[in-house]
PDB file of N, CA, C and O in Angstrom, chain B, residues numbered from 101:
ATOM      1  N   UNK B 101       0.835  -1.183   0.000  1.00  0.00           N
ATOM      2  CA  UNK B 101       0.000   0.000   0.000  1.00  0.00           C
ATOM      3  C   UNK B 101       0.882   1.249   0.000  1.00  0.00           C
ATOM      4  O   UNK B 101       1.974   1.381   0.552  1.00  0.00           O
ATOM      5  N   UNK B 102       0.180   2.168  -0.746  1.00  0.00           N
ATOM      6  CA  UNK B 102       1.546   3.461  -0.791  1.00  0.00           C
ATOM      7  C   UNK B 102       0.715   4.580   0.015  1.00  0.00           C
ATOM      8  O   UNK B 102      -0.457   4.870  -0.224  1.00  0.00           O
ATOM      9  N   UNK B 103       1.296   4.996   0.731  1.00  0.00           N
ATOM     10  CA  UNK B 103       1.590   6.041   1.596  1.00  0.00           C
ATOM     11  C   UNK B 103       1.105   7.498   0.848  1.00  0.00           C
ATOM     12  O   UNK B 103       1.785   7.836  -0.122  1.00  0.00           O
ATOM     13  N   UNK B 104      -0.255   8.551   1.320  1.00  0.00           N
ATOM     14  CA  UNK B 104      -0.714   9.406   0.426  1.00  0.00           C
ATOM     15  C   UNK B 104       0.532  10.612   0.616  1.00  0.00           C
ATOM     16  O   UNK B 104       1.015  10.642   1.748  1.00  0.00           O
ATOM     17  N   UNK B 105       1.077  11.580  -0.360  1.00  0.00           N
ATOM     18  CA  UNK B 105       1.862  12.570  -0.225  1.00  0.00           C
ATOM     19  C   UNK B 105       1.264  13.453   0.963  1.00  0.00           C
ATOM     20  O   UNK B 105       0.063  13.695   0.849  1.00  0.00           O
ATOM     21  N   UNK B 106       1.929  13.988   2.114  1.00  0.00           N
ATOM     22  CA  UNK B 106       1.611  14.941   2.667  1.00  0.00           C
ATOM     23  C   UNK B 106       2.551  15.989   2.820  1.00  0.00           C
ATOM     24  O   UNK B 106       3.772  15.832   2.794  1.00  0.00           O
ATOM     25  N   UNK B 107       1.777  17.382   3.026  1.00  0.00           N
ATOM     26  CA  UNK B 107       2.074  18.805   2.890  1.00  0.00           C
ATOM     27  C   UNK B 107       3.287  18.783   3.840  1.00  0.00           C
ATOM     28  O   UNK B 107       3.195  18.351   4.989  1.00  0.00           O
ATOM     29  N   UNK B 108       4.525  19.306   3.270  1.00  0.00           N
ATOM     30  CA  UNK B 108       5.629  19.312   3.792  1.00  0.00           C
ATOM     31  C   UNK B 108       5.537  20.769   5.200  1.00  0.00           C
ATOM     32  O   UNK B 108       6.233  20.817   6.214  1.00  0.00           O
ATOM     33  N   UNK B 109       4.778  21.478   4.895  1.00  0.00           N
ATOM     34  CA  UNK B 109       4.867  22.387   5.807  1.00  0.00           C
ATOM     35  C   UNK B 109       4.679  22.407   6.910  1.00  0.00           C
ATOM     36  O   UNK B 109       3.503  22.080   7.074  1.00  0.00           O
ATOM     37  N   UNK B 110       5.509  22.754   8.543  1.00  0.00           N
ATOM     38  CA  UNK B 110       5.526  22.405   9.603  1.00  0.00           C
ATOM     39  C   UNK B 110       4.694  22.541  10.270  1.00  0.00           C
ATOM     40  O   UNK B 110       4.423  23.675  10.664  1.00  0.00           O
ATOM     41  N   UNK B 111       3.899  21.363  10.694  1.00  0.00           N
ATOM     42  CA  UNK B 111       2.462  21.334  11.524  1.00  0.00           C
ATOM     43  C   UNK B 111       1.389  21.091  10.553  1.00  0.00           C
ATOM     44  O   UNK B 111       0.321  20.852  11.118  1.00  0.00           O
ATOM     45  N   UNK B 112       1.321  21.072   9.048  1.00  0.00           N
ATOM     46  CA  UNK B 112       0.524  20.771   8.576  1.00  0.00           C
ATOM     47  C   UNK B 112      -0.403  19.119   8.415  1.00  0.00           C
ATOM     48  O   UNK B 112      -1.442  18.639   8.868  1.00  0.00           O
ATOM     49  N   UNK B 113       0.407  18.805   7.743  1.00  0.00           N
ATOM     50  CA  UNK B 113       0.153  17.432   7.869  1.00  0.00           C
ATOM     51  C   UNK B 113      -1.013  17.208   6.960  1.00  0.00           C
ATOM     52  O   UNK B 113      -1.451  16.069   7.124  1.00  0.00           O
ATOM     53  N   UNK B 114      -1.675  17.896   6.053  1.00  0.00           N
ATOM     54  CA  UNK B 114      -3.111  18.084   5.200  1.00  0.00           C
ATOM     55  C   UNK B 114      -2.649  16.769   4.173  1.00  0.00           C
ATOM     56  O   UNK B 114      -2.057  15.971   4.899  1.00  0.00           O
ATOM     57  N   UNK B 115      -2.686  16.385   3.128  1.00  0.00           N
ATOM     58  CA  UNK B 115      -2.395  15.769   2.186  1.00  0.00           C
ATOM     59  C   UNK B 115      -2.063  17.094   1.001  1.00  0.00           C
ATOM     60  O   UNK B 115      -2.598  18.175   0.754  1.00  0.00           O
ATOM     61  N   UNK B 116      -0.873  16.326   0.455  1.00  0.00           N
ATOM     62  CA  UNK B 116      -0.253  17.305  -0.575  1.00  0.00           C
ATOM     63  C   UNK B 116      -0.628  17.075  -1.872  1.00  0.00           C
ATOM     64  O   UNK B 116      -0.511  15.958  -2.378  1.00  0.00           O
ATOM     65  N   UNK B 117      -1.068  18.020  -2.460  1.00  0.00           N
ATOM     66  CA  UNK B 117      -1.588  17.984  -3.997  1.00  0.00           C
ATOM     67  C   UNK B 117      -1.094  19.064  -4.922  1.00  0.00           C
ATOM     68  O   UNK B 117      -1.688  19.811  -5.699  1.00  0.00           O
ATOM     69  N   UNK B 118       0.340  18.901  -4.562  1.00  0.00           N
ATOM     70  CA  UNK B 118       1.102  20.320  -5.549  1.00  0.00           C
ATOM     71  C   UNK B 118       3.008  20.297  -4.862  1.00  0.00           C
ATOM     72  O   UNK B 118       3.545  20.009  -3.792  1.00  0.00           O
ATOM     73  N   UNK B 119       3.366  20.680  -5.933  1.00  0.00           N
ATOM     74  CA  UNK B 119       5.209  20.725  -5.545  1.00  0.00           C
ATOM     75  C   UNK B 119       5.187  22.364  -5.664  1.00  0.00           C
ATOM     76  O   UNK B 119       5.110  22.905  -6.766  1.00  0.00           O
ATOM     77  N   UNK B 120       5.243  22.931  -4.729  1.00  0.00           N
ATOM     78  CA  UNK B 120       5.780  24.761  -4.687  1.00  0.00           C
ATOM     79  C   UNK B 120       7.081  25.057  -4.930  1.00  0.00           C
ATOM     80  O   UNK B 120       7.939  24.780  -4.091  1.00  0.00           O
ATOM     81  N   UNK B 121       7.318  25.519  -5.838  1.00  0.00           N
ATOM     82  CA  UNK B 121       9.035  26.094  -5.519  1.00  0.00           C
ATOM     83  C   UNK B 121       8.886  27.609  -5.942  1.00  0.00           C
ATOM     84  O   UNK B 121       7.946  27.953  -6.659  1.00  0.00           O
ATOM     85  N   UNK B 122       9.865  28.545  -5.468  1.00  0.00           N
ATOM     86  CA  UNK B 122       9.772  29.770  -5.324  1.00  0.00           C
ATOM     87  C   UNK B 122      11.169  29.912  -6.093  1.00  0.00           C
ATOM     88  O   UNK B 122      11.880  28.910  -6.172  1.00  0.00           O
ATOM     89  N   UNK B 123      11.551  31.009  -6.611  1.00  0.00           N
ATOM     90  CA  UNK B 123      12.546  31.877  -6.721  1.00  0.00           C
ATOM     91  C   UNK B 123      12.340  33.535  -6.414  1.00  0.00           C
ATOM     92  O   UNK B 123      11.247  33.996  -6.086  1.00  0.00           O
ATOM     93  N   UNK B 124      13.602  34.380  -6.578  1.00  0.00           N
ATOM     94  CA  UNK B 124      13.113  35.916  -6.404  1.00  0.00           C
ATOM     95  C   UNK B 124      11.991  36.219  -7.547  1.00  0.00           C
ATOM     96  O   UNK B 124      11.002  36.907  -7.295  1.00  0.00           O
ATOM     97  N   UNK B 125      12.189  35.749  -8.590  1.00  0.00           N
ATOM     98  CA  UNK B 125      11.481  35.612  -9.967  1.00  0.00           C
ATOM     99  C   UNK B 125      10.462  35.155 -10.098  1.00  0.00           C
ATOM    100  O   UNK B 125       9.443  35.551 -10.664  1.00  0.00           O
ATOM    101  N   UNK B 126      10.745  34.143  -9.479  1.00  0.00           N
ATOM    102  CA  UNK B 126       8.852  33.493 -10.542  1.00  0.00           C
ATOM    103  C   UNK B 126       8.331  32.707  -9.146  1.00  0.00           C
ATOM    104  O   UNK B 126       8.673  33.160  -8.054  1.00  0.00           O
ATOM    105  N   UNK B 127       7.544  31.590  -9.233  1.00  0.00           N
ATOM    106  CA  UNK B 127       6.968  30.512  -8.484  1.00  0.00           C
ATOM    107  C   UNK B 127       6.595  29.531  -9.274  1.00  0.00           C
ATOM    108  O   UNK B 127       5.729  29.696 -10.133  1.00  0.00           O
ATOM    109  N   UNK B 128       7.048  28.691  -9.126  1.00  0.00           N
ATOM    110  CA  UNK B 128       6.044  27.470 -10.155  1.00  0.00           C
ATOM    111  C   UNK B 128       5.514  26.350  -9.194  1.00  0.00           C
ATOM    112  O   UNK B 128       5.856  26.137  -8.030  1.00  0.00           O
ATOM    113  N   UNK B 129       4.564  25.665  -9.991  1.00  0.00           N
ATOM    114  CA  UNK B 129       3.157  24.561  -9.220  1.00  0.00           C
ATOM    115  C   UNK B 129       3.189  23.550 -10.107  1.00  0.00           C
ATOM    116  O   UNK B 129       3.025  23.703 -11.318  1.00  0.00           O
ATOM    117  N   UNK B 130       3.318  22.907  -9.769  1.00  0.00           N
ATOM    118  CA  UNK B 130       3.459  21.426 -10.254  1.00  0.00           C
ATOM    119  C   UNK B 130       2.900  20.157  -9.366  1.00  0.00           C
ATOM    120  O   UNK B 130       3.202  19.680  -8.272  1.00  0.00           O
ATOM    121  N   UNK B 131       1.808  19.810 -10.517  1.00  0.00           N
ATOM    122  CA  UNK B 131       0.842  18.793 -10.006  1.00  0.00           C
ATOM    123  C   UNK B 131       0.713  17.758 -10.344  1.00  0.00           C
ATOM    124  O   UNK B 131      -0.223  17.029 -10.017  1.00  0.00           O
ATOM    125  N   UNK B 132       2.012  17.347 -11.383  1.00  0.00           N
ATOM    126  CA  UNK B 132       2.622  16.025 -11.986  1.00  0.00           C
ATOM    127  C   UNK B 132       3.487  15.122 -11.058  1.00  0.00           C
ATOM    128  O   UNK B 132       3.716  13.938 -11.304  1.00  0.00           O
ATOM    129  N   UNK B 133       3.860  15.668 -10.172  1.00  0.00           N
ATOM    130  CA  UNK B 133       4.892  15.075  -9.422  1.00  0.00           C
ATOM    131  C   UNK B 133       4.389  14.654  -8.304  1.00  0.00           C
ATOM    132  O   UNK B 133       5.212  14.401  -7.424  1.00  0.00           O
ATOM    133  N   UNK B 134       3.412  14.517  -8.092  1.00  0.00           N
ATOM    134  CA  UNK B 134       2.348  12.895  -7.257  1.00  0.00           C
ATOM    135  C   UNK B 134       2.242  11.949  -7.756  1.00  0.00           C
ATOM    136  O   UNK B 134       1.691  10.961  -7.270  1.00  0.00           O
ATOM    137  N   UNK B 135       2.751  12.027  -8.861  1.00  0.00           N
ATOM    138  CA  UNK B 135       1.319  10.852 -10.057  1.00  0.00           C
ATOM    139  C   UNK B 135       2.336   9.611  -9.651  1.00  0.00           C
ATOM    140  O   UNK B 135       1.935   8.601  -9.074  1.00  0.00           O
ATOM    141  N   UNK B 136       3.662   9.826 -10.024  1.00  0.00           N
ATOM    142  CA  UNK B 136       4.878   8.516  -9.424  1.00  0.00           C
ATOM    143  C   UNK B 136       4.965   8.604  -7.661  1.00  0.00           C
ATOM    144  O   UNK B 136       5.216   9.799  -7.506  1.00  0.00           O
ATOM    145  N   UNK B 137       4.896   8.007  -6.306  1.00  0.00           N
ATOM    146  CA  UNK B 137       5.288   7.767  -5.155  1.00  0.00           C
ATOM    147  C   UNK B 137       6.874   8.273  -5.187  1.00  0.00           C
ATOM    148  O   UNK B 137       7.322   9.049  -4.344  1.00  0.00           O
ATOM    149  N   UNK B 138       7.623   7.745  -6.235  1.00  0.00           N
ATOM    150  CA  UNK B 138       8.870   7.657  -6.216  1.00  0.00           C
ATOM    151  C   UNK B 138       9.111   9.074  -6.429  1.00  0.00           C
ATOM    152  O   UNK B 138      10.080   9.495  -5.796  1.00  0.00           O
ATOM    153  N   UNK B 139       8.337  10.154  -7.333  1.00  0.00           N
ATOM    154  CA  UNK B 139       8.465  11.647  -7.878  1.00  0.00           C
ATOM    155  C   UNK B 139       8.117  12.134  -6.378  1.00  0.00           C
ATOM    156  O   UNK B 139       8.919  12.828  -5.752  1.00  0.00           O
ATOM    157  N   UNK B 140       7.367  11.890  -6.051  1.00  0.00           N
ATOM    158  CA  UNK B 140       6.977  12.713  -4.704  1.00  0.00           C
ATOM    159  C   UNK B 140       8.013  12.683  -3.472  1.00  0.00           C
ATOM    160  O   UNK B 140       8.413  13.483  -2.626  1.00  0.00           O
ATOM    161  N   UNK B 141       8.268  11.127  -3.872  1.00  0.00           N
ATOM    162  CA  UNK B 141       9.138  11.947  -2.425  1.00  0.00           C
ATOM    163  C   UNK B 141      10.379  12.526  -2.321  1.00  0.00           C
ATOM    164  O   UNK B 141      10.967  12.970  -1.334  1.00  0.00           O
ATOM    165  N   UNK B 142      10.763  12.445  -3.724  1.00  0.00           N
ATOM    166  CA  UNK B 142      12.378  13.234  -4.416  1.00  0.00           C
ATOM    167  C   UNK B 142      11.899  14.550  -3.794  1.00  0.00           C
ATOM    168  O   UNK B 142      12.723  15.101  -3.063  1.00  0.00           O
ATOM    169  N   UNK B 143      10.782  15.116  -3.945  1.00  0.00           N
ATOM    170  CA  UNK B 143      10.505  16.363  -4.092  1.00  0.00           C
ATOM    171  C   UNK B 143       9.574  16.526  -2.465  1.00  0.00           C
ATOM    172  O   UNK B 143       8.974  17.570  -2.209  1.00  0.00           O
ATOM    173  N   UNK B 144       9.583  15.894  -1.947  1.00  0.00           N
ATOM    174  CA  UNK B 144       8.763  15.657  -0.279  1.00  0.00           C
ATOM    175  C   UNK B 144       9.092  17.126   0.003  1.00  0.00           C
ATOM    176  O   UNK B 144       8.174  17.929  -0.161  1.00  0.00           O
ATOM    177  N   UNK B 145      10.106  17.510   0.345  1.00  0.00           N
ATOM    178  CA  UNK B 145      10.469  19.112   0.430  1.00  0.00           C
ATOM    179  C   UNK B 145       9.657  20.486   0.176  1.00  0.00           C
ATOM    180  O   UNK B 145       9.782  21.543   0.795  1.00  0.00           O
ATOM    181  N   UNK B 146       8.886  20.223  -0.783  1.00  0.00           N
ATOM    182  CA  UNK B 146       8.290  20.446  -1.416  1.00  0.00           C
ATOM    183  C   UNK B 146       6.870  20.723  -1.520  1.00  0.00           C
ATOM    184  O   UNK B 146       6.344  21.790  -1.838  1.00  0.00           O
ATOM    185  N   UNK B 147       6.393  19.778  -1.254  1.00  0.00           N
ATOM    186  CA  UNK B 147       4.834  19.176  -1.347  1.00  0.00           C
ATOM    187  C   UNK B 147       4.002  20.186  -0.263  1.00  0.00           C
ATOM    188  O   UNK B 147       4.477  20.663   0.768  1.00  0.00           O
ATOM    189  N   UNK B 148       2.930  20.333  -0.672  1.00  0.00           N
ATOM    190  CA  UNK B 148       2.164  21.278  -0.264  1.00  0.00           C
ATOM    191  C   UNK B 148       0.541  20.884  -0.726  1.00  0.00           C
ATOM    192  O   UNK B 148       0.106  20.496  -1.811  1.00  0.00           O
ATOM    193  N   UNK B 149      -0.142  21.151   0.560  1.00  0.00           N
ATOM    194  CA  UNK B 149      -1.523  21.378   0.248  1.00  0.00           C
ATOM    195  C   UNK B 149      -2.137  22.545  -0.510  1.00  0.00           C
ATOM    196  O   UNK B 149      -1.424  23.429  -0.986  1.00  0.00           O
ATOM    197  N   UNK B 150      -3.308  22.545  -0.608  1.00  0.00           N
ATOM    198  CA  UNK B 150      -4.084  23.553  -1.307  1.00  0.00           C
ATOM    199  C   UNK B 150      -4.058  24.892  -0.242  1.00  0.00           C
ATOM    200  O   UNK B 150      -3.580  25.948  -0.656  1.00  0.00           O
ATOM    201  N   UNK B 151      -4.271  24.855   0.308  1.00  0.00           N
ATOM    202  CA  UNK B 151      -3.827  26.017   1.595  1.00  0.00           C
ATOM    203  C   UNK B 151      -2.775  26.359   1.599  1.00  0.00           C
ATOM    204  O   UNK B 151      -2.692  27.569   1.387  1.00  0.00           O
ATOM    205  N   UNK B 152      -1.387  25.623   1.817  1.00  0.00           N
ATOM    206  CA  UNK B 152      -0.301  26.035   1.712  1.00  0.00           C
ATOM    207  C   UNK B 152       0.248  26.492   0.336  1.00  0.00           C
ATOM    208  O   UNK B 152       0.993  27.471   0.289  1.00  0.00           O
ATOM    209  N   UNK B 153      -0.145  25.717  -0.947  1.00  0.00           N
ATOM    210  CA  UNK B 153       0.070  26.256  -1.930  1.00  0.00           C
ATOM    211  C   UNK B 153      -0.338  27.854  -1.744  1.00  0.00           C
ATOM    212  O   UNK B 153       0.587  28.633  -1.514  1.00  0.00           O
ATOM    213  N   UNK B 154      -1.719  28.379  -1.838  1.00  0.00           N
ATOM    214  CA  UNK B 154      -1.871  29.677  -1.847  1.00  0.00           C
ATOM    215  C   UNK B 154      -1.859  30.386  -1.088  1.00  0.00           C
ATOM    216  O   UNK B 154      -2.409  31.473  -1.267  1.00  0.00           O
ATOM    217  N   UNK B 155      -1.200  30.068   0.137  1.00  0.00           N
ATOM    218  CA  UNK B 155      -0.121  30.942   1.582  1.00  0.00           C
ATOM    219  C   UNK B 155       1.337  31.061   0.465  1.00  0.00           C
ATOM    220  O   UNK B 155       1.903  32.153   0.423  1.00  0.00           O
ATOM    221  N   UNK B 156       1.725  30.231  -0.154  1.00  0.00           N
ATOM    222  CA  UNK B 156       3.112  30.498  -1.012  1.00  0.00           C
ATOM    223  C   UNK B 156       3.044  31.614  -2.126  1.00  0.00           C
ATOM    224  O   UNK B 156       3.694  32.653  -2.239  1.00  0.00           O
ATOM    225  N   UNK B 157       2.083  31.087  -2.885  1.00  0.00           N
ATOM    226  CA  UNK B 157       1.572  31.994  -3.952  1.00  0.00           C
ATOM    227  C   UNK B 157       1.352  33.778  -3.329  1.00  0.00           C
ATOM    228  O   UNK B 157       1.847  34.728  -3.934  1.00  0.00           O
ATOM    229  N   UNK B 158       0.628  33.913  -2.200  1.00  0.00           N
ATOM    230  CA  UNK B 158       0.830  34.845  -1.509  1.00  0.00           C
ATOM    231  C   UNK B 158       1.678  35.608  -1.138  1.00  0.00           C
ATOM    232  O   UNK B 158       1.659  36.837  -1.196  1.00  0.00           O
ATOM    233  N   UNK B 159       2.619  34.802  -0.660  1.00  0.00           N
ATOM    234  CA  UNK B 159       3.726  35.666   0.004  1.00  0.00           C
ATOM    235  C   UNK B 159       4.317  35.715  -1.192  1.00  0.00           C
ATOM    236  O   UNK B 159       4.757  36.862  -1.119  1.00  0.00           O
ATOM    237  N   UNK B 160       4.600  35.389  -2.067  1.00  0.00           N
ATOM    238  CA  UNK B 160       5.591  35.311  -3.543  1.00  0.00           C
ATOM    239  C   UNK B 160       5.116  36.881  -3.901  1.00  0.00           C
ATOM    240  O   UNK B 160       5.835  37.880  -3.901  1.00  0.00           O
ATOM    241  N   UNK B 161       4.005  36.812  -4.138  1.00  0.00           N
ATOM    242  CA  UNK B 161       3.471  38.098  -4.588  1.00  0.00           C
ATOM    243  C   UNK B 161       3.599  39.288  -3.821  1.00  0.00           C
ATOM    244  O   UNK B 161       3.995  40.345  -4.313  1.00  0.00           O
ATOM    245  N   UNK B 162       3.205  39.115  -2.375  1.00  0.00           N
ATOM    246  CA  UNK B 162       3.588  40.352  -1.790  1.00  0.00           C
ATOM    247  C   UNK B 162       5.232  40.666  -1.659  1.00  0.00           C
ATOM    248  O   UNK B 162       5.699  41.787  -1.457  1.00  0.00           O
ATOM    249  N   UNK B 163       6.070  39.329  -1.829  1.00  0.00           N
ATOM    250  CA  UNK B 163       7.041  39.879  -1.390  1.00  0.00           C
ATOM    251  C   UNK B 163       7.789  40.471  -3.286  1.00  0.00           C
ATOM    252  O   UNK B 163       8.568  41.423  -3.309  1.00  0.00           O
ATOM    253  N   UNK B 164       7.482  39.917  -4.324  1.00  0.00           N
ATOM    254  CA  UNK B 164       7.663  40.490  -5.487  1.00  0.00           C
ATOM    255  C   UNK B 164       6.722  41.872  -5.814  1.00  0.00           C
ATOM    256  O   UNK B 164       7.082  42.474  -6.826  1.00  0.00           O
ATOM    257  N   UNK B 165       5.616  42.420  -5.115  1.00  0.00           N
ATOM    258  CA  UNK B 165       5.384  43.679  -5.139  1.00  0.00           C
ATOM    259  C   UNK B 165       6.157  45.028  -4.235  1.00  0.00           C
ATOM    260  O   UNK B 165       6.178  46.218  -4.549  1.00  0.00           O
ATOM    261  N   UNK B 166       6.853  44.245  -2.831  1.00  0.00           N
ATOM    262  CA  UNK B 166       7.862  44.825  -2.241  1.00  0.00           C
ATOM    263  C   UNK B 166       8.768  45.397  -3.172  1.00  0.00           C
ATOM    264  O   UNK B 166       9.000  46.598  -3.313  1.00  0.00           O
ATOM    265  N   UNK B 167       9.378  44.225  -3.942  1.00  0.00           N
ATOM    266  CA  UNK B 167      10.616  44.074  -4.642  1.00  0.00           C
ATOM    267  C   UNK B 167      10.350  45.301  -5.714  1.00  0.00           C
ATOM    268  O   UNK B 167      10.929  46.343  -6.023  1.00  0.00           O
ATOM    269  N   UNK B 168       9.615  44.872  -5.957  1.00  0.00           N
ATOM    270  CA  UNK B 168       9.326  46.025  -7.292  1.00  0.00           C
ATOM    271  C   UNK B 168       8.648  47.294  -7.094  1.00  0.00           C
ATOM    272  O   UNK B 168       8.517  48.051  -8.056  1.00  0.00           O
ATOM    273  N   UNK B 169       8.199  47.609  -5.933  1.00  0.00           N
ATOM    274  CA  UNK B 169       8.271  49.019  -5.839  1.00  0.00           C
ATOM    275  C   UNK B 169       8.967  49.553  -5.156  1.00  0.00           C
ATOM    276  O   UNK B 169       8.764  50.757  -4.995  1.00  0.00           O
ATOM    277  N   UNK B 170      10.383  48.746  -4.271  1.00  0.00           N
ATOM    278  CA  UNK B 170      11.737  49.572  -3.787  1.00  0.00           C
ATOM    279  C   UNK B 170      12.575  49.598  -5.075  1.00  0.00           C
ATOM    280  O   UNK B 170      13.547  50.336  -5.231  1.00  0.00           O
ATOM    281  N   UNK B 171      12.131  48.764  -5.943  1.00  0.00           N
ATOM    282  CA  UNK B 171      13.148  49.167  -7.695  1.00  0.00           C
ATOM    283  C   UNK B 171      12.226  50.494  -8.062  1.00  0.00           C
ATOM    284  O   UNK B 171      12.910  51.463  -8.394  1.00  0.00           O
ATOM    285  N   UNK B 172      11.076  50.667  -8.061  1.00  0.00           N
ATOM    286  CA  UNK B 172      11.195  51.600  -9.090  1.00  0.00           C
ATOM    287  C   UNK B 172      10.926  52.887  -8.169  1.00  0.00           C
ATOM    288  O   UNK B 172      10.502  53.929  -8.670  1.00  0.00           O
ATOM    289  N   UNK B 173      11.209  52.757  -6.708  1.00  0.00           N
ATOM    290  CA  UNK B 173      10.847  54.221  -5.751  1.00  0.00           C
ATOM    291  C   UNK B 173      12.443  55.312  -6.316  1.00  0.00           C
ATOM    292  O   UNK B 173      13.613  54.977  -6.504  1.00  0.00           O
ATOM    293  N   UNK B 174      11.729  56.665  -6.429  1.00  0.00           N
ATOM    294  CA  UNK B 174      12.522  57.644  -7.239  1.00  0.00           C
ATOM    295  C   UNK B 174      13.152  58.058  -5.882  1.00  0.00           C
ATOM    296  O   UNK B 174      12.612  58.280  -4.798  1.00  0.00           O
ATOM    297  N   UNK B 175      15.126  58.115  -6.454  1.00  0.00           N
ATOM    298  CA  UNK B 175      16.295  58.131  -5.229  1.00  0.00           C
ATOM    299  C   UNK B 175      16.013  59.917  -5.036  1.00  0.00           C
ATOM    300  O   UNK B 175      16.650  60.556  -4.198  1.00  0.00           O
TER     301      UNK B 175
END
């Protein structure tokens, strides 16, 4: 029996249905990397619920609207 992916985030414990990764740049979501046991748990690090996915997506954004309006605030 295989073991369902769960949300890597501390205290969560939800079941994971998405791989989050962040850069300063972008964010990407990836919902292929459940489908193998073996993909998921390369990426266990990773894994995130639907909640936590869009707590990530969140902060990505506020912290890339930070970013970009201390670039374009006039010196």
């Amino acid at each position: 029996m295989v073991t369902p992916a769960v949300c890597a985030t501390p205290g969560c414990g939800l079941p994971a249905v998405a791989v989050v990764t962040t850069t300063p740049a972008r964010i990407q979501i990836r919902t292929d990397r459940l489908a193998d046991p073996r993909t998921a748990t390369a990426w266990a690090d990773w894994l995130r619920c639907w909640a936590c996915t869009t707590a990530a997506v969140d902060q990505h954004l506020v912290t890339a609207n930070a970013n970009t309006t201390e670039e374009t605030r006039p010196r």
